[in-house]
KEMIMAR-446233 format. One record per residue (C-alpha): x, y negated, z negated; residue number from 0. Coordinates in pm, 1 decimal, m for minus. Example, Ala and Ser with C-alpha at 12.3 -4.5 7.8 and 13.67 -1.06 7.14 Angstrom:
REM residues 2
REC / 1230.0 / 450.0 / m780.0 / 0 .
REC / 1367.0 / 106.0 / m714.0 / 1 .
//
This chain:
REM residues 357
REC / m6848.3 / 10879.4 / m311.7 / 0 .
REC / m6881.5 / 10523.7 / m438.9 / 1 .
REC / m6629.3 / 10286.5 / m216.2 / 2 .
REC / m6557.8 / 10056.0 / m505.6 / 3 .
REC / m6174.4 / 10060.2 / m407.7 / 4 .
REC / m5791.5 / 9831.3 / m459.3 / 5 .
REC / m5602.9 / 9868.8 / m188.5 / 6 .
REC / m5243.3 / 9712.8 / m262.8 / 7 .
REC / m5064.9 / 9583.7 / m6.4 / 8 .
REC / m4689.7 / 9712.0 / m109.2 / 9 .
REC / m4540.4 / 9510.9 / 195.0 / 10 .
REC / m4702.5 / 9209.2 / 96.9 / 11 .
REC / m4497.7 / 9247.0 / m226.1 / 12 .
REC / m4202.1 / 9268.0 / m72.3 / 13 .
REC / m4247.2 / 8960.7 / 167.5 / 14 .
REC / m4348.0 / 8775.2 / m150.5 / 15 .
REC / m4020.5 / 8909.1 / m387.5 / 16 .
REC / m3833.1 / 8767.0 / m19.7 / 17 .
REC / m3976.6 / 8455.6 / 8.0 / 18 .
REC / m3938.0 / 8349.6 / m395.1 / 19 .
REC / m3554.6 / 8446.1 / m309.6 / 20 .
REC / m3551.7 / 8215.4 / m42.3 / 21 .
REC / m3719.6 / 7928.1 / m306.3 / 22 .
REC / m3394.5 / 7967.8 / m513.0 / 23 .
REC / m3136.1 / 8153.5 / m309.7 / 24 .
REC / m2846.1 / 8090.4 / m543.0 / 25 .
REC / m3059.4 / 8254.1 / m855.8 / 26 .
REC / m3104.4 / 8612.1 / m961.7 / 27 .
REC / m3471.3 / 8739.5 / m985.1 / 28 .
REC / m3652.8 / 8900.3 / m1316.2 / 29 .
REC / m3972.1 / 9057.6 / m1187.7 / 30 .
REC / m4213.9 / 9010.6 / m1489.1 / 31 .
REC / m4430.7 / 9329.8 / m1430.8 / 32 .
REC / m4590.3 / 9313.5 / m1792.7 / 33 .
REC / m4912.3 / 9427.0 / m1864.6 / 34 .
REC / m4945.2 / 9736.4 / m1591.9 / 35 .
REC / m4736.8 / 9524.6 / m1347.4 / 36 .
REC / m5046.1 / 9239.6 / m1378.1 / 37 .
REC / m5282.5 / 9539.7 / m1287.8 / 38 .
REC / m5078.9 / 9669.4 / m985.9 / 39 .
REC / m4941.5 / 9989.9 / m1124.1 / 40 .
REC / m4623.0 / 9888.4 / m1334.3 / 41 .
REC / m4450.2 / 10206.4 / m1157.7 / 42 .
REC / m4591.0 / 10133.0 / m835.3 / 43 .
REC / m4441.7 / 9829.6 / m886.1 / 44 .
REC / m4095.6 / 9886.4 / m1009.6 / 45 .
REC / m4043.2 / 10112.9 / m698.1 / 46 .
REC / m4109.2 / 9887.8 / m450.4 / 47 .
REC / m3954.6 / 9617.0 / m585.3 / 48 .
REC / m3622.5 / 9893.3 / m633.7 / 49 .
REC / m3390.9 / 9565.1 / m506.9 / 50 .
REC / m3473.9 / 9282.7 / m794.9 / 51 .
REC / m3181.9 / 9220.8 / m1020.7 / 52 .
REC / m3435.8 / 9311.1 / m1332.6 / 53 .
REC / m3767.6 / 9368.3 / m1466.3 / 54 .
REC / m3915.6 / 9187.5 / m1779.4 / 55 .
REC / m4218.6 / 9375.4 / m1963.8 / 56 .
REC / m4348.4 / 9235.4 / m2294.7 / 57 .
REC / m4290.5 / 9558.3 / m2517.1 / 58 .
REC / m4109.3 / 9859.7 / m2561.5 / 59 .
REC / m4381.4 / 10140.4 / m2471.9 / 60 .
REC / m4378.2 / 9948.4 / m2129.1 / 61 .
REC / m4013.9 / 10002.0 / m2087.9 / 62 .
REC / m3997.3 / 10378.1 / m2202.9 / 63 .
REC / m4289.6 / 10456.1 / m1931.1 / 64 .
REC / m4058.4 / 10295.3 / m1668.7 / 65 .
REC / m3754.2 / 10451.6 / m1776.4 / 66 .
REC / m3945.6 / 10770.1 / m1822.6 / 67 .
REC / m4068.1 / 10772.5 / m1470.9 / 68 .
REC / m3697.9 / 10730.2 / m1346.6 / 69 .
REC / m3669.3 / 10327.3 / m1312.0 / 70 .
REC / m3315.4 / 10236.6 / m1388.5 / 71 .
REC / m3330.2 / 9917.7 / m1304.0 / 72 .
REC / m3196.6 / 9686.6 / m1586.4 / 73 .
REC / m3521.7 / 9576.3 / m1813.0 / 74 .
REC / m3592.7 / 9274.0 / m2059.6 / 75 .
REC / m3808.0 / 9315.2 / m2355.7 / 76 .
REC / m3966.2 / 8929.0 / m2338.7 / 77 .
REC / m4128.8 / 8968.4 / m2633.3 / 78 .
REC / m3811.2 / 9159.9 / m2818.3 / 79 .
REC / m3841.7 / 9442.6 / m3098.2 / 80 .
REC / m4116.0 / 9366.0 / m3348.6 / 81 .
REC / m3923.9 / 9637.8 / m3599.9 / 82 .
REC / m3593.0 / 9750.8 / m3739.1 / 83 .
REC / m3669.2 / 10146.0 / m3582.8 / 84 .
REC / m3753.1 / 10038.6 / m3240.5 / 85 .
REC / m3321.9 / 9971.7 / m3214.0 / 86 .
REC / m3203.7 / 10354.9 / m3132.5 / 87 .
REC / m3452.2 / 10349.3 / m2889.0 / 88 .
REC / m3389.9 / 10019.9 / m2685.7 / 89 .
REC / m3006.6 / 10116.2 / m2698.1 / 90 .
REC / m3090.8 / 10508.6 / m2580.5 / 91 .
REC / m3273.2 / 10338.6 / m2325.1 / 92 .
REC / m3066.9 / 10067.1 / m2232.3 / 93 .
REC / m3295.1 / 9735.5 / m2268.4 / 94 .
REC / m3222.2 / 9383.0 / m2324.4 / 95 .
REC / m3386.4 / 9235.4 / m2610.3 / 96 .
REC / m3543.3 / 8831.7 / m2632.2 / 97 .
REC / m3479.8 / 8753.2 / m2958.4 / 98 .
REC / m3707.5 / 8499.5 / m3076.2 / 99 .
REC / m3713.6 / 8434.1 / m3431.5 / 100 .
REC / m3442.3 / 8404.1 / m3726.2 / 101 .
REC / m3574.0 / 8720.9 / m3871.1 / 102 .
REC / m3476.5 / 8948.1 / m3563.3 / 103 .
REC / m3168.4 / 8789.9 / m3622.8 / 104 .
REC / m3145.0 / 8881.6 / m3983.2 / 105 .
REC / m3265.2 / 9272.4 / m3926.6 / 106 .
REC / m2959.0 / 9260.2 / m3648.9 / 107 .
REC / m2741.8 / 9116.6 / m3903.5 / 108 .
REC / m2795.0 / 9410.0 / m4108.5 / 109 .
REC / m2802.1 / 9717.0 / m3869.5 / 110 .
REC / m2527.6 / 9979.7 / m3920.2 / 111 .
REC / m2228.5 / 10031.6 / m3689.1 / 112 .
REC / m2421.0 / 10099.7 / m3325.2 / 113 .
REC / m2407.6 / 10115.7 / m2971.6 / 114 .
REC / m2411.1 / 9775.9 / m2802.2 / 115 .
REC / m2747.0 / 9568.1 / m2746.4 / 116 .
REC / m2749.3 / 9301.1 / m2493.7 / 117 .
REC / m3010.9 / 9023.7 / m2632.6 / 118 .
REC / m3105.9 / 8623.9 / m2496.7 / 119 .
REC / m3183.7 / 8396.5 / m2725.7 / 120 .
REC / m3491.0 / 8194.8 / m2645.0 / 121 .
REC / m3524.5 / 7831.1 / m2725.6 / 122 .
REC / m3864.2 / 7693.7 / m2789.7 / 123 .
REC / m3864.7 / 7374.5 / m2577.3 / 124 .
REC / m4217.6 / 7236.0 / m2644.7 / 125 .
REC / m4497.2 / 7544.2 / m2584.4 / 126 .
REC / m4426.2 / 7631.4 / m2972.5 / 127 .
REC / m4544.9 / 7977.1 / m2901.1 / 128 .
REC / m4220.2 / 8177.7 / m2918.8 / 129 .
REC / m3855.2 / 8077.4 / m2922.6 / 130 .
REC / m3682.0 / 7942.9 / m3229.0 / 131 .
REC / m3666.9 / 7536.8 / m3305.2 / 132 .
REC / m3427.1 / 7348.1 / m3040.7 / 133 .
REC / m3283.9 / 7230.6 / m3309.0 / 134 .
REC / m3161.9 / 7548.0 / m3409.1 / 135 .
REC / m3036.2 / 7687.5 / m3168.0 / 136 .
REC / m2698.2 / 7646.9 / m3160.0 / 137 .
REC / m2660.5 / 7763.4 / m3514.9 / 138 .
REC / m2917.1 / 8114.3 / m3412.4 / 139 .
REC / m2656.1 / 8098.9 / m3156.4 / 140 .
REC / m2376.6 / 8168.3 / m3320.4 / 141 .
REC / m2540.9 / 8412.1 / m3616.2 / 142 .
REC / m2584.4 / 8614.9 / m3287.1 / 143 .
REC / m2263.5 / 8595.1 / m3163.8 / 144 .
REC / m2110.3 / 8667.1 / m3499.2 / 145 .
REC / m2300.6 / 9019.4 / m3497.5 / 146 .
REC / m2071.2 / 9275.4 / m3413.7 / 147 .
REC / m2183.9 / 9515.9 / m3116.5 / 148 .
REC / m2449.1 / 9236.4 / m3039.6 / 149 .
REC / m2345.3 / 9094.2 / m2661.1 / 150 .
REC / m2530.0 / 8719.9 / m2555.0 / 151 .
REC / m2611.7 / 8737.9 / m2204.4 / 152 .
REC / m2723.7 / 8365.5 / m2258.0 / 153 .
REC / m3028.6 / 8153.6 / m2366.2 / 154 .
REC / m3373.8 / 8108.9 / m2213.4 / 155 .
REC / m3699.4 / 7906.6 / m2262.1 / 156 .
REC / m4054.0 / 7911.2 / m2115.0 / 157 .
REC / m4254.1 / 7655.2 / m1934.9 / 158 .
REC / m4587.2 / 7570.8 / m2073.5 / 159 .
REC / m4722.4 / 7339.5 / m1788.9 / 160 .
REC / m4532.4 / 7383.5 / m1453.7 / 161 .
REC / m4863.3 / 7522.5 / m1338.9 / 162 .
REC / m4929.4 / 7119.7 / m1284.3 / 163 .
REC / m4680.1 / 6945.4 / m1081.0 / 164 .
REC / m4774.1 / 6578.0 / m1242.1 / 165 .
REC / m4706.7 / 6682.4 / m1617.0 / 166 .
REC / m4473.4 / 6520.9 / m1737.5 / 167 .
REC / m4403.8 / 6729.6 / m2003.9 / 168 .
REC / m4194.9 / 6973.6 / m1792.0 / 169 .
REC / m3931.4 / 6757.4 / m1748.0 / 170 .
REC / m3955.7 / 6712.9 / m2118.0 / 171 .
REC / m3913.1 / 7060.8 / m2189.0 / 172 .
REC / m3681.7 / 7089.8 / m1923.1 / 173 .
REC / m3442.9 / 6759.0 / m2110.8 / 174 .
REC / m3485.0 / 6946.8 / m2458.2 / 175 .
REC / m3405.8 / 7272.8 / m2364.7 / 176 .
REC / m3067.0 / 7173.3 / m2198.5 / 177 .
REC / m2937.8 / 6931.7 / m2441.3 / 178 .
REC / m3010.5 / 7260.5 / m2754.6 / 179 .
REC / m2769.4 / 7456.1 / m2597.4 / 180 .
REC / m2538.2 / 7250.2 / m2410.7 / 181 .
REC / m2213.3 / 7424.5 / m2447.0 / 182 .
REC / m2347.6 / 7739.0 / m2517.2 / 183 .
REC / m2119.7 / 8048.5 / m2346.9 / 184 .
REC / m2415.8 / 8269.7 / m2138.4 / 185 .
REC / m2667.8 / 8224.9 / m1857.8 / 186 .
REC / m2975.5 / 8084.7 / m1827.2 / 187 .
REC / m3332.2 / 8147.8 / m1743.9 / 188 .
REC / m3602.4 / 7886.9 / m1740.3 / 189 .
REC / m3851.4 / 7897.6 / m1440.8 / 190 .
REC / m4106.3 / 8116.9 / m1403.0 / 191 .
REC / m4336.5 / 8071.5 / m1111.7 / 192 .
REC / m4426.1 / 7774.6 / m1116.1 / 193 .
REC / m4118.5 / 7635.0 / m1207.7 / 194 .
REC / m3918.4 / 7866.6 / m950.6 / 195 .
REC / m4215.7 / 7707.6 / m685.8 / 196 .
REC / m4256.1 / 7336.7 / m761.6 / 197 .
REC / m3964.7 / 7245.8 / m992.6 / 198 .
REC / m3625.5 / 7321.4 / m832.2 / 199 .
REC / m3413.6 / 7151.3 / m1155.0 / 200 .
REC / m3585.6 / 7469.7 / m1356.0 / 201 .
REC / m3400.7 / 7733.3 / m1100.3 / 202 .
REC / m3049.2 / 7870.8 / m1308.7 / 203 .
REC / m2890.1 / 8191.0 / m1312.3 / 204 .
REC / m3225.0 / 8369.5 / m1367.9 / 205 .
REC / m3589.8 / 8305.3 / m1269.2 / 206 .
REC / m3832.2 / 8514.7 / m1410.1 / 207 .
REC / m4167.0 / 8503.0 / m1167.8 / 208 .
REC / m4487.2 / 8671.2 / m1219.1 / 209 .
REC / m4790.5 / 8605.2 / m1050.1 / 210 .
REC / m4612.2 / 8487.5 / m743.4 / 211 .
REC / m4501.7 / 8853.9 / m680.1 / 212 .
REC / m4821.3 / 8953.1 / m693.0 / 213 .
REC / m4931.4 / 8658.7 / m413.6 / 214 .
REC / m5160.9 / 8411.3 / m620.8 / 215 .
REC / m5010.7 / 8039.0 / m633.9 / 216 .
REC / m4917.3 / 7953.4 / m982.2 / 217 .
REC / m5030.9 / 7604.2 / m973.9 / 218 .
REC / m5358.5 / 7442.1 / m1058.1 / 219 .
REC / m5605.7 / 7442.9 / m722.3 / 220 .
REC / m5322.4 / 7638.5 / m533.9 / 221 .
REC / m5375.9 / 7870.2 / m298.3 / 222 .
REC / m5127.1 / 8103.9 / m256.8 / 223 .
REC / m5076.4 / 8087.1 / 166.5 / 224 .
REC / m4979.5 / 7734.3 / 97.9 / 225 .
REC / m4623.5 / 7859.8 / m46.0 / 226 .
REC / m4595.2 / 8179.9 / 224.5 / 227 .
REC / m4770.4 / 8429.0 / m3.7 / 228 .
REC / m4947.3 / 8728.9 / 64.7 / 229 .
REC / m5215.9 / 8882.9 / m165.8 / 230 .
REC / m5157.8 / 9232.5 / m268.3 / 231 .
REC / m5446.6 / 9360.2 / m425.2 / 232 .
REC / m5752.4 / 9364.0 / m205.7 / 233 .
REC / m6068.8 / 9478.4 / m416.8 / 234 .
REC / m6372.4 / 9609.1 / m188.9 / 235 .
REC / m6674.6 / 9804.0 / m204.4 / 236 .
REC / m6995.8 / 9817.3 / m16.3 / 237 .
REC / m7334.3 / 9701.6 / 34.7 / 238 .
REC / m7602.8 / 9969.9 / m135.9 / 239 .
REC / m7889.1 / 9874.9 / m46.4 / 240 .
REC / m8086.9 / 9538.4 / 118.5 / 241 .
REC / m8412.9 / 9459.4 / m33.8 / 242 .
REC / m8675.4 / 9214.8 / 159.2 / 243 .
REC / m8817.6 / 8991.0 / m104.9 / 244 .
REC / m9056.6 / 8692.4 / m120.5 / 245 .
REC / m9019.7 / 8345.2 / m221.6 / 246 .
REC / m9026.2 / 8301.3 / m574.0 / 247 .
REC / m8923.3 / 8679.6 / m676.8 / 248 .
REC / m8663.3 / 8733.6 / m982.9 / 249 .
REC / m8289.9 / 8873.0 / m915.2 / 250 .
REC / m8146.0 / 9049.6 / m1181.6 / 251 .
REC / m8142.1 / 9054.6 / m1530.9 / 252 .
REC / m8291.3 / 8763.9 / m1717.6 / 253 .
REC / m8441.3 / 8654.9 / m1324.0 / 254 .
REC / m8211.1 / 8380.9 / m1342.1 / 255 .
REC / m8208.6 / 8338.3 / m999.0 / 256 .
REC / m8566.7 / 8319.1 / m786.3 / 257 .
REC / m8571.5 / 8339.5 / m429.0 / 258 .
REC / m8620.9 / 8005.9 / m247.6 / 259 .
REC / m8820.7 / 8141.2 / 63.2 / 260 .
REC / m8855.7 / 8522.7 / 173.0 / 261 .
REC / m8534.6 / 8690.1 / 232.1 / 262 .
REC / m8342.4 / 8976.4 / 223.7 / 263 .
REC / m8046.6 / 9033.9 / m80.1 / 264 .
REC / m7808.2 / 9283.6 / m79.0 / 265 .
REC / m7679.1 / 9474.8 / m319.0 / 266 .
REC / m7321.0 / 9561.6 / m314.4 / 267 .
REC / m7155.8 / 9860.0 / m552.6 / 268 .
REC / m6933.4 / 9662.2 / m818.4 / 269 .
REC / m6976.3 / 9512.8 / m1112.6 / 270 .
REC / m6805.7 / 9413.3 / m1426.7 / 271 .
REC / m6739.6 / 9802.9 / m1519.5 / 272 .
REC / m6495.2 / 9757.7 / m1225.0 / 273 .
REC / m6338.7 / 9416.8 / m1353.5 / 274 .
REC / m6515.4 / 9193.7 / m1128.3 / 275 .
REC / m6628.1 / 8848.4 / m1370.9 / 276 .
REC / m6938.6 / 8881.3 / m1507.2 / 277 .
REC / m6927.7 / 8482.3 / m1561.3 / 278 .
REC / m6912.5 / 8429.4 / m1193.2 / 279 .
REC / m7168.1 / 8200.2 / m1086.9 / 280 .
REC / m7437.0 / 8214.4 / m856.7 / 281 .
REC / m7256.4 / 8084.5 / m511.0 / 282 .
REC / m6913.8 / 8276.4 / m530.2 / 283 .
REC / m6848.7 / 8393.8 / m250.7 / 284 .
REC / m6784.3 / 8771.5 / m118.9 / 285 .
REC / m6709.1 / 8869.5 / 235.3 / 286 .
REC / m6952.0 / 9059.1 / 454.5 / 287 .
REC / m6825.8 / 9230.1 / 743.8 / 288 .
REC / m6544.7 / 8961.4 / 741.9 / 289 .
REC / m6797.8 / 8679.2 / 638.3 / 290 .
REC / m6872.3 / 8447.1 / 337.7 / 291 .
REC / m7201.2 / 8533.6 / 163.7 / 292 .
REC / m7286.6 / 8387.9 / m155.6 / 293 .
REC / m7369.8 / 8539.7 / m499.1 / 294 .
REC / m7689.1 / 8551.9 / m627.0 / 295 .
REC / m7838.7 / 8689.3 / m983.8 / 296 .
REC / m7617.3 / 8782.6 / m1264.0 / 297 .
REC / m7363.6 / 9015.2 / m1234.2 / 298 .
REC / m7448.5 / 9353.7 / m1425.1 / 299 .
REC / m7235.9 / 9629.8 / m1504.1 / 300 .
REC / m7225.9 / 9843.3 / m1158.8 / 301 .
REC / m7347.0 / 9643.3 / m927.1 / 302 .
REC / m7419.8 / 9206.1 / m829.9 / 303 .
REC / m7629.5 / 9119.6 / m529.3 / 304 .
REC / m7601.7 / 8870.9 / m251.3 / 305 .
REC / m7761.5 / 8604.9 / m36.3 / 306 .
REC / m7843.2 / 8786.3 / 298.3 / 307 .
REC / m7973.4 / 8496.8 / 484.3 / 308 .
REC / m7638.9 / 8422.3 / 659.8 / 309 .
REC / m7634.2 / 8768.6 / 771.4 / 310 .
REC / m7965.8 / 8904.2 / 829.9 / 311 .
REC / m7836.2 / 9212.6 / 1030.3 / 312 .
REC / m7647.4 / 9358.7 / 761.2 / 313 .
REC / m7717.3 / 9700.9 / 640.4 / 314 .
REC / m7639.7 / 9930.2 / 378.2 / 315 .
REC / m7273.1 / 10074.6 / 442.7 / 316 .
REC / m7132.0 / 9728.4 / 519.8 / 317 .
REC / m6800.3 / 9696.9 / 392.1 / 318 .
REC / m6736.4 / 9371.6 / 128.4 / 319 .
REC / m6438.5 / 9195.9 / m49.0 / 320 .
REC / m6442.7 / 9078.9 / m328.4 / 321 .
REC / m6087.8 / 8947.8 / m333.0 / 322 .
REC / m5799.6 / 8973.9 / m139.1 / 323 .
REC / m5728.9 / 8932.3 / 234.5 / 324 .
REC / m5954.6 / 8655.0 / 383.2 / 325 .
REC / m6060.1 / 8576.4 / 41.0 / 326 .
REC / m5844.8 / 8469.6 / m232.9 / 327 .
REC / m5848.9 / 8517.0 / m588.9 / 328 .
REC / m5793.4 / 8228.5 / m710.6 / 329 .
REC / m6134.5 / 8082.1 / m545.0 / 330 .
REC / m6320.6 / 8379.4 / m719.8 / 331 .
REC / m6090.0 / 8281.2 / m1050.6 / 332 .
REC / m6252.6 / 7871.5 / m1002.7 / 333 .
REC / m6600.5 / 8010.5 / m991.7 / 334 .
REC / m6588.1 / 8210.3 / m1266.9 / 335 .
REC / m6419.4 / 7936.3 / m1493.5 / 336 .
REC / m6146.6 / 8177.1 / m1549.1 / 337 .
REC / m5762.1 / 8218.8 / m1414.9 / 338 .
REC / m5672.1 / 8502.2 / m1086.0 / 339 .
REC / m5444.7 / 8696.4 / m1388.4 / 340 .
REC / m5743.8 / 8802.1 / m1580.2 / 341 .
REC / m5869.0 / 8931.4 / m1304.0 / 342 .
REC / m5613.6 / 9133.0 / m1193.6 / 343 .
REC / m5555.2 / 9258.1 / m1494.4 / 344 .
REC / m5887.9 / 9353.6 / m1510.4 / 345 .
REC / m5961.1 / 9580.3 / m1282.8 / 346 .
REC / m6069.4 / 9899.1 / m1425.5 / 347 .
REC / m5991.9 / 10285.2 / m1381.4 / 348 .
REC / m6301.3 / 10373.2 / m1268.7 / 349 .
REC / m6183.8 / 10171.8 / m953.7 / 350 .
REC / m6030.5 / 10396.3 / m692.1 / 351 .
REC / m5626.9 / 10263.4 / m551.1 / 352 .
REC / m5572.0 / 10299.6 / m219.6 / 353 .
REC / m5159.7 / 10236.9 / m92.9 / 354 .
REC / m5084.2 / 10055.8 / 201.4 / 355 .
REC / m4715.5 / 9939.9 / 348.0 / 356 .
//
């Protein structure tokens, strides 16, 4: 059997869903377990995190499979209905919608007599991605409100930059956002992770974090031990065979990479069929039998290969992480020039799960 294996570390999701409570004790959590529950199993998710005040997924079908597989835990839609006949089914199901733009607001306007549908109005504040103008939202405000069995729980925003603690334009957003709905009946929900980690004025009624839960730091160069995190996903596989080449001698396709002296390269058992970057550069590290050995060659589908010199008594069957305990993600993220969510989203079926805590 190929060892190409997650494990997930559910108590290290707890600890971190404890410690983000402790950030902002007086605020109620919204787990954001979009997108498979950021690659985690969005079941496997919801169930151990059975104690948060709420989950937030980006679309209906991601709701219905958690209410399907017996999650009752209240849910937000955080990217809202996209049509007039998703409706029945958020109020059979019992979801809160984000509503985001006048025109959800105008097919609400005009929906027959119906069960009640709990909705937050989100404020664009300065990522101008979703949210409607600041300057309108005290009038969207009050078209919702107006809407009979339509029920404001309150208004929210997002933060574009909290990832960087010396951008300014936080506080900005932060400013804009509470001087649109000053006044306005409801709660509120600003921070995310970042903003829950590095900018207390963002904490209200509500923080929504993501990646935190997951134990990556939010912030730019962060490492996620530096705020009490604990990585849950741990991706391993093994080393497949070591080859003794000679100076000069091509690894991989396109020989990109040429031996500097003779010396033996291993070859470990995952590639980029499994979700690990294919852009990672020669020099990211992987740990060997609990040590750092650098990448060397390009990465192919099934398998990448590594520099051996460090450990010269390694042999095939040695275990290797990727990412994950003793090695984090966001390192791995740097050297491929991308961010740790795309690669834990990434991480393919093929790859076998393996349940721990």
């Amino acid at each position: 059997m190929r060892r190409t294996e997650i494990t997930l570390d559910l108590g290290a999701l707890r600890h971190n869903l404890l410690r983000l409570r402790a950030a902002a004790p007086a605020s109620r959590v919204m787990a954001a377990i979009k997108a498979n529950g950021y690659g985690h199993g969005m079941e496997r998710v919801a169930r151990t995190l059975a104690e948060v005040d709420a989950l937030g997924v980006a679309c209906l079908e991601e709701a219905v499979r958690l209410r399907e597989a017996g999650i009752t835990t209240p849910i937000t839609l955080l990217e809202g209905f996209f049509h007039a006949d998703e409706l029945p089914v958020i109020c059979q199901h019992a979801l809160d919608v984000v509503i985001h733009h006048a025109q959800q607001i105008a097919i609400l306007e005009q929906r027959p007599p119906s069960p009640p549908l709990r909705v937050w109005l989100k404020v664009d504040s300065g990522m101008h991605r979703l949210g409607v103008p600041a300057d309108e939202a005290r009038a969207q405000w009050q078209r919702l409100a107006a809407i009979s069995g339509v029920v404001v729980n309150g208004v929210m925003t997002h933060l574009a930059n909290a990832d960087d603690l010396k951008d300014a334009s936080t506080v900005r957003q932060l400013n804009l956002f509470h001087a649109s709905c000053e006044g306005l009946p409801g709660e509120r929900t600003i921070a995310n992770s970042a903003g829950l980690l590095g900018w207390p004025q963002s904490h209200a009624e509500w923080n929504r974090p993501g990646i935190a839960l997951y134990g990556v730091s939010p912030f730019v160069g962060g490492r996620a031990a530096e705020h009490g995190l604990r990585p849950v996903m741990t991706l391993r596989s093994e080393l497949i065979a070591v080859n003794r080449l000679r100076q000069g001698d091509a690894i991989g396709y396109g020989g990109s990479w040429r031996c500097p002296e003779a010396m033996a390269v291993g070859v470990v058992a995952v590639g980029y069929g499994d979700g690990y970057p294919r852009h990672a550069v020669a020099g990211t590290p992987v740990l060997l039998n609990g040590r750092r050995v650098p990448l060397v060659g390009r990465v192919s589908m099934d398998m990448l290969t590594v520099d051996l010199r460090g450990q010269p008594e390694a042999s095939i069957g040695d275990g290797v992480v990727l990412w994950g305990e003793g090695l984090p993600v966001e390192e791995i993220a740097e050297h491929a020039t991308t961010i740790p969510y795309e690669l834990l989203c990434g991480v393919t079926g093929r790859v076998r799960v393996i349940e721990r805590g």
